[in-house]
TIDOBA-19325 format. One record per residue (C-alpha): x, y, z; residue in one letter; residue number from 1. Coordinates in Angstrom, 2 decimals, decimal comma. Each point is the difference from the previous one (the first is absolute). Example, Ala and Ser with C-alpha at 12.3 -4.5 7.8 and 13.67 -1.06 7.14 Angstrom:
BEGIN
PT        X        Y        Z  res    n
PT    12,30    -4,50     7,80    A    1
PT     1,37     3,44    -0,66    S    2
END
This chain:
BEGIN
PT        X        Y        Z  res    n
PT   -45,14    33,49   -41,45    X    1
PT     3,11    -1,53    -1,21    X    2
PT     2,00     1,59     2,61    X    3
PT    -2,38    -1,35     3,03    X    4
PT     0,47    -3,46    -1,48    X    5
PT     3,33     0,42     0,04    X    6
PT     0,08     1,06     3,43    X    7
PT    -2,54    -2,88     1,20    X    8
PT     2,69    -2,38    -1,68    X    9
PT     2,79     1,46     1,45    X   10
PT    -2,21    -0,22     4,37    X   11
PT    -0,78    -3,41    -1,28    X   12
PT     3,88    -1,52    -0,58    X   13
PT     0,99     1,98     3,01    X   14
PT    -2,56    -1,44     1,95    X   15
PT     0,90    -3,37    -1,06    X   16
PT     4,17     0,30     0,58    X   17
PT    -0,83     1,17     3,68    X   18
PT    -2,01    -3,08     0,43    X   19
PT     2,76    -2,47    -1,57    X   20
PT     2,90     2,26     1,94    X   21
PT    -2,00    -0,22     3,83    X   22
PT     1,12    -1,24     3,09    X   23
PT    -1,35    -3,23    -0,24    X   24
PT    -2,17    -1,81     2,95    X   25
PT     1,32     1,18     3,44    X   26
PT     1,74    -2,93     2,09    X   27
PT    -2,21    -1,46     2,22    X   28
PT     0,86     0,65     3,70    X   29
PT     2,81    -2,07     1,91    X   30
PT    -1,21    -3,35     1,66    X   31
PT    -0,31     0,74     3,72    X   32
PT     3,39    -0,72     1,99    X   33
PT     1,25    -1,08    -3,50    X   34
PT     1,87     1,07    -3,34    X   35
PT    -0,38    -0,83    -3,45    X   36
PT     2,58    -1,32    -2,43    X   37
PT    -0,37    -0,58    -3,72    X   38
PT     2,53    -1,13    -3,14    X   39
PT    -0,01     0,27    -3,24    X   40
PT     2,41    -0,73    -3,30    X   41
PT    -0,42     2,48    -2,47    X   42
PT    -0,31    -2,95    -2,33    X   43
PT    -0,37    -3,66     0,34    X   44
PT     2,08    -1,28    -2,59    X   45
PT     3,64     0,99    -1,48    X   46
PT     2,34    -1,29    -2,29    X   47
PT     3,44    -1,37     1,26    X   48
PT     2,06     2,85     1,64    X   49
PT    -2,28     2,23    -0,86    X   50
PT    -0,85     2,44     3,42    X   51
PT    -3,12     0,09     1,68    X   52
PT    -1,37     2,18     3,08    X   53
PT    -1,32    -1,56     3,46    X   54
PT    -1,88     3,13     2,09    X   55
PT    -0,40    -1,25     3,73    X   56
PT    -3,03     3,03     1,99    X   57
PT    -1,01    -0,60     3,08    X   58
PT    -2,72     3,09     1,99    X   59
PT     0,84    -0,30     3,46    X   60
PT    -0,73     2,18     3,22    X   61
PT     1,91     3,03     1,27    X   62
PT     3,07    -0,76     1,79    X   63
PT     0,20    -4,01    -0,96    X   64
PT     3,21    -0,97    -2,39    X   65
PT    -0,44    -2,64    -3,12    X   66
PT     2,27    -2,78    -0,29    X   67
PT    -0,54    -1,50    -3,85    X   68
PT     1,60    -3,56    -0,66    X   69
PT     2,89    -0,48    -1,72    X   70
PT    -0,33    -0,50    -4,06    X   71
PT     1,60    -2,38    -2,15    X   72
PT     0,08    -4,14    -0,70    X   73
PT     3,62    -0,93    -0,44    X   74
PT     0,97     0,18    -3,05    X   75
PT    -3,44    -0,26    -1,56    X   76
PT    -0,74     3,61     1,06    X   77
PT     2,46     2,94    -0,09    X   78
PT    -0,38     3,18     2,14    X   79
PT     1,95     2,80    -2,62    X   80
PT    -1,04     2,91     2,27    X   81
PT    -2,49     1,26     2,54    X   82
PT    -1,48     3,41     1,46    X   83
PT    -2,20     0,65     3,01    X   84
PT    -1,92     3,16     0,86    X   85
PT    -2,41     0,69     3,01    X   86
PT    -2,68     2,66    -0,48    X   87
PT    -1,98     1,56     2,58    X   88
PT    -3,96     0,07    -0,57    X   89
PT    -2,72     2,39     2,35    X   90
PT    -0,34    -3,68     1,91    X   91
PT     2,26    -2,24    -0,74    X   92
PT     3,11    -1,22    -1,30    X   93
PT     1,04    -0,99    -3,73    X   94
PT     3,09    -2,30    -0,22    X   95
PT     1,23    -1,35    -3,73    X   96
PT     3,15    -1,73    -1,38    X   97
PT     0,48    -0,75    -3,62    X   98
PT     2,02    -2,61    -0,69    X   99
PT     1,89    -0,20    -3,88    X  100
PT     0,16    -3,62    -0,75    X  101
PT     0,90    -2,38    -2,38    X  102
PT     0,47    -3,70    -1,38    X  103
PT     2,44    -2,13    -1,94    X  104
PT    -1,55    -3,30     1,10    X  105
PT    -2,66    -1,36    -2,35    X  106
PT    -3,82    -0,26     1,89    X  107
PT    -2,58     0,65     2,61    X  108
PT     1,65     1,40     2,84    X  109
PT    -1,68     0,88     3,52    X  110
PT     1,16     3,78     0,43    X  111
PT    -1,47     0,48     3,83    X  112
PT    -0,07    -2,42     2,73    X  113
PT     0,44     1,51     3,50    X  114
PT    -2,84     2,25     1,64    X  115
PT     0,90     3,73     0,47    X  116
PT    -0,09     1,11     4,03    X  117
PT    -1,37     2,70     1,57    X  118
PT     1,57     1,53     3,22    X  119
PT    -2,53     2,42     1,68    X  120
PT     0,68     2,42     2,42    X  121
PT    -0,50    -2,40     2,95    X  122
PT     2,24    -2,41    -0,66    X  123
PT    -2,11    -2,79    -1,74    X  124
PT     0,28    -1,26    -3,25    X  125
PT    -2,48    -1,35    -2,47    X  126
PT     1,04    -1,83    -3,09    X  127
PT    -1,83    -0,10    -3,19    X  128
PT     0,79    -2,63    -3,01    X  129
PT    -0,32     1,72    -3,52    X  130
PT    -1,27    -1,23    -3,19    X  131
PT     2,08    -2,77    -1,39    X  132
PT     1,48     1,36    -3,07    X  133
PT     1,32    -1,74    -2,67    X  134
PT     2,16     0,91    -2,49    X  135
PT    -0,03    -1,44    -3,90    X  136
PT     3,32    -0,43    -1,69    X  137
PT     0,19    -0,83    -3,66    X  138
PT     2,69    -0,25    -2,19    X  139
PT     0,83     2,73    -2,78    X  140
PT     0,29    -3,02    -2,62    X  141
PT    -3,22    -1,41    -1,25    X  142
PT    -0,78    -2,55    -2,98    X  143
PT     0,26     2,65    -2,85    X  144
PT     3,50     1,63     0,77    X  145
PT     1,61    -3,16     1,32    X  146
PT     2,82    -1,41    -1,79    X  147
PT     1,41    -3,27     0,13    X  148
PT     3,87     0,38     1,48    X  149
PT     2,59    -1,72    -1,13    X  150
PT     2,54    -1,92     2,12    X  151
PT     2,89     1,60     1,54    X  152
PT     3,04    -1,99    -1,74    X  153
PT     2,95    -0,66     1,93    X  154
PT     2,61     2,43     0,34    X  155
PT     3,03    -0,83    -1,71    X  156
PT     3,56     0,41     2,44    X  157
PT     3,23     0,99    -1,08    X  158
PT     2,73    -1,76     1,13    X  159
PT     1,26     1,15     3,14    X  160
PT     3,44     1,30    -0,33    X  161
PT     2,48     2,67     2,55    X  162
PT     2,71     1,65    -0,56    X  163
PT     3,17    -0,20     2,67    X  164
PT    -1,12     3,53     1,38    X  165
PT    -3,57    -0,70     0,86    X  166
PT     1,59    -3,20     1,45    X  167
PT     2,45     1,59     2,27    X  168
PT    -3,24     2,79     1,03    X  169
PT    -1,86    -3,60     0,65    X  170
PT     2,47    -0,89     2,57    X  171
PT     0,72     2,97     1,64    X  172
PT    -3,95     0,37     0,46    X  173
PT    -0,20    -3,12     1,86    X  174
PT     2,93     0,31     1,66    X  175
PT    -1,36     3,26     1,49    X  176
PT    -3,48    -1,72     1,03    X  177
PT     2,04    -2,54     1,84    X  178
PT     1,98     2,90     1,94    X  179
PT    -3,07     1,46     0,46    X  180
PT    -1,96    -2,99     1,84    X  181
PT     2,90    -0,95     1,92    X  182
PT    -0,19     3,84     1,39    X  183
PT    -3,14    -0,39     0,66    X  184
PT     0,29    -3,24     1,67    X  185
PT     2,86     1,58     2,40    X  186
PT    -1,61     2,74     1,07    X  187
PT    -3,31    -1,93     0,25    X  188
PT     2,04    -2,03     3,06    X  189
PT     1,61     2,70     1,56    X  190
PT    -3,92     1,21     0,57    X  191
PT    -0,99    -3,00     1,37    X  192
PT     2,82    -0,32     2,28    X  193
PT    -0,43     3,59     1,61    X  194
PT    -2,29     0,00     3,52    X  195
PT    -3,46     1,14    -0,82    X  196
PT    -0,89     3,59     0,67    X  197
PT    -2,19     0,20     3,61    X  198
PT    -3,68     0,60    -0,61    X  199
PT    -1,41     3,39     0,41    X  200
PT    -2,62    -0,21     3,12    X  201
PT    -3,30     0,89    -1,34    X  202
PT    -0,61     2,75     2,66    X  203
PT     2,88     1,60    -1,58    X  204
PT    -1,36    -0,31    -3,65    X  205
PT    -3,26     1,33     1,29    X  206
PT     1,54     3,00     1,63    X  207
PT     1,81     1,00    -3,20    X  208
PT    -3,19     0,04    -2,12    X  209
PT    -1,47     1,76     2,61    X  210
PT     2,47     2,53    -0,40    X  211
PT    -0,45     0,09    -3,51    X  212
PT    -3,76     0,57     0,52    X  213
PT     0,61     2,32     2,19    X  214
PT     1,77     2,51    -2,12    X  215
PT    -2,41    -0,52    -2,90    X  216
PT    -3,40     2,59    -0,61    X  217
PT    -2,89    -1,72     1,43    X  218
PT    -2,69    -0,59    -1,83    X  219
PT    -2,86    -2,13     1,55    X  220
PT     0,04    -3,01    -3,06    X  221
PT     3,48    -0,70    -0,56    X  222
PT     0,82     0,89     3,42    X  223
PT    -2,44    -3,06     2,02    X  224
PT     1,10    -2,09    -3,07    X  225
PT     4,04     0,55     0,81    X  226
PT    -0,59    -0,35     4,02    X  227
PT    -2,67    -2,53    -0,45    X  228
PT     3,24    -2,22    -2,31    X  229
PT     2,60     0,76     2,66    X  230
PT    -2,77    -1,43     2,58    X  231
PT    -0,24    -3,32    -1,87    X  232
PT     3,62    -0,35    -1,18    X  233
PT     1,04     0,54     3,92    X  234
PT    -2,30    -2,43     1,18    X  235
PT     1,08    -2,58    -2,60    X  236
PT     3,52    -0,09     0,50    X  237
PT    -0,34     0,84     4,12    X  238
PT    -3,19    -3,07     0,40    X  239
PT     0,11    -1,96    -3,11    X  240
PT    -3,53     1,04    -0,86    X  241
PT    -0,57     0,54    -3,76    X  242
PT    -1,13     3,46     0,29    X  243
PT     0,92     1,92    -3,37    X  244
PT    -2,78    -3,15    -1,70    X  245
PT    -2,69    -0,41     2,14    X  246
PT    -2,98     2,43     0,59    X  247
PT    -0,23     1,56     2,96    X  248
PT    -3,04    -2,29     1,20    X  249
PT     2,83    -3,11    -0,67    X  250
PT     2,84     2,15     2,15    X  251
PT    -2,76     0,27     2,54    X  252
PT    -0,32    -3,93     0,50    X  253
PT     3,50    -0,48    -0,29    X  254
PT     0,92     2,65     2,66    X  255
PT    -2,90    -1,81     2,99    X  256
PT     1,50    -3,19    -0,47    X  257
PT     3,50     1,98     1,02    X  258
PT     1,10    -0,37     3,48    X  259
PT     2,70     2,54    -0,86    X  260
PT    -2,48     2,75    -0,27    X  261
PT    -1,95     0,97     2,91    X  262
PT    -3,39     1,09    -0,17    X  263
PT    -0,06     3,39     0,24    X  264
PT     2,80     0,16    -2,99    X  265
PT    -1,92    -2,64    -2,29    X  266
PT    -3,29     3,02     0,74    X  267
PT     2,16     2,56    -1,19    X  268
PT     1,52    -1,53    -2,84    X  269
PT    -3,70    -0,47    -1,14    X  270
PT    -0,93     3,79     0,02    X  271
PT     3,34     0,95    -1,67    X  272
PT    -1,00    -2,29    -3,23    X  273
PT    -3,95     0,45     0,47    X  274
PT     1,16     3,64    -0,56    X  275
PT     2,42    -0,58    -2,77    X  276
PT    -2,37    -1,60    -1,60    X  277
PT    -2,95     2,12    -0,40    X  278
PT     2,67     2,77    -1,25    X  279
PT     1,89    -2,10    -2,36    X  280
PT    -3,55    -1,42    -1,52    X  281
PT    -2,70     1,96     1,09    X  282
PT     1,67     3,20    -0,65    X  283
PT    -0,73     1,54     3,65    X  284
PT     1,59     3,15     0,94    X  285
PT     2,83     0,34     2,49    X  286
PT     1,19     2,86     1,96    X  287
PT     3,95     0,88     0,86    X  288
PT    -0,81    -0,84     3,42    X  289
PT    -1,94    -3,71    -0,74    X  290
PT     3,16    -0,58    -1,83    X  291
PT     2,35     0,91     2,73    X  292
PT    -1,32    -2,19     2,35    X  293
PT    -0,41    -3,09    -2,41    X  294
PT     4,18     0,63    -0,66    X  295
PT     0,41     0,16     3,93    X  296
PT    -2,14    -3,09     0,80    X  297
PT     2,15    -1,84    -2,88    X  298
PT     3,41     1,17     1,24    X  299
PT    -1,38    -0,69     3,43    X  300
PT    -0,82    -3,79    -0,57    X  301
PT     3,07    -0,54    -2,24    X  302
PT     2,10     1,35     3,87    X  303
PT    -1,98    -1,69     2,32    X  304
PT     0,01    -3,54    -2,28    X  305
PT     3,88    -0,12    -1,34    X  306
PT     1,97    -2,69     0,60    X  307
PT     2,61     0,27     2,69    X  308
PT     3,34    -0,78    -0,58    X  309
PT     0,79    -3,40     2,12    X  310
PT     2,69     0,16     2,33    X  311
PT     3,68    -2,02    -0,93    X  312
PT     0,79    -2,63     2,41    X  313
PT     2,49     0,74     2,12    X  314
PT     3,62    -2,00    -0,97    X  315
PT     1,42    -2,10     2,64    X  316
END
């Protein structure tokens, strides 16, 4: 009898620490052409300098990236560290940085402000806002440890006093530092006064990184993000357009109102960076031979559009 007891005891506390140790209530299902992003401090007040944890999840669709805000306040918040990890679920996708913070400023701090950004496969982006958080700073002195601190008194200086050496090391020192400017000053004008080296034509900086490119292994990412670069740089230095900033629906305006570019370059421009685009941020695949002919159509343009060298006029 004792022994069943025992046993029923024994079923009972297992029971129990299976219950406590589950897996919790499933996540609800992802929001329909959406993602979900939560935060959360591992606790919501610290003492000053003491660290504290920011996690940052966000469940998001197959084949869509996460782009979480940057963290910190100035000098109110400190970022001491951070890791990110990406885990693959039977539906979705699991994204979460942890952030190591910390405080040396004295009160209630806003930790998050900007909304993390979803990508999707497509191309479009959603933004969500988080929860504000705020953090609670309090000092490590309190009314029963505090003591009352005395002034600092004034620091008493000896009288200043140098021996002949350190006198003559004086001298020489500063004697030196004027040699030294005047150098500098000399050498300063003969750079002024020397002709300006001529200006490298940007055709001829494109070709080079095309070369570069070139010899590299191809991989689709980094290799639409390096031609897609030598694209923009070419056609800001070659049309003054500020390529390397501005989005590629931006380039697009910029490039109609261009009487430069005809019509049928401006069209393929615009499938070159539509196509850059949705392998740079929607991860899309790329074969050796899509690549080939997006680094012919670039070298192409970059021949057909250089600038030609203008004649001298003849001397009479």
């Amino acid at each position: 009898m004792k022994f069943e007891i025992r046993n029923l005891k024994f079923a009972m506390s297992a029971t129990a620490l299976l219950l406590l140790a589950g897996c919790g209530r499933p996540e609800g299902p992802l929001p329909a052409d959406g993602f979900v992003a939560q935060a959360k401090l591992d606790k919501p007040a610290v003492l000053i300098g003491d660290p504290i944890t920011l996690t940052l999840t966000a469940r998001h669709p197959v084949g869509s990236t996460i782009d979480f805000p940057n963290i910190g306040n100035g000098k109110k918040i400190v970022v001491r560290g951070r890791s990110s990890e990406d885990k693959k679920l039977p539906s979705e996708l699991k994204s979460e940085t942890t952030y190591q913070l910390t405080s040396f400023r004295i009160g209630d701090w806003i930790v998050t402000t900007n909304p993390v950004v979803c990508t999707f496969s497509n191309g479009t982006q959603k933004a969500q806002s988080l929860p504000e958080l705020v953090l609670h700073v309090q000092s490590s002195l309190n009314a029963t440890n505090a003591t009352k601190l005395s002034d600092i008194k004034e620091i008493v200086k000896p009288p200043l006093q140098l021996s002949h050496k350190l006198w003559i090391l004086l001298i020489v020192s500063l004697l030196a530092l004027l040699a030294g400017l005047i150098t500098l000053l000399i050498l300063h004008k003969r750079k002024a006064d020397l002709p300006d080296a001529p200006a490298i034509p940007p055709h001829i900086l494109a070709r080079q990184a095309l070369e570069s490119l070139k010899s590299k292994v191809w991989d689709p990412e980094p290799f639409f993000t390096e031609l897609s670069l030598i694209l923009r740089s070419y056609l800001e230095n070659r049309f003054d357009l500020h390529a390397p900033e501005s989005t590629t629906e931006e380039l697009t305006r910029s490039m109609s109102s261009d009487v430069r570019l005809d019509i049928k370059e401006q069209q393929t421009l615009r499938n070159f960076m539509t196509q850059a685009d949705l392998v740079k941020f929607a991860r899309a695949d790329a074969e050796k031979e899509v690549m080939q002919t997006a680094f012919n159509t670039v070298d192409e343009f970059v021949e057909q559009t250089k600038e030609e060298p203008q004649p001298e006029e003849e001397t009479k």
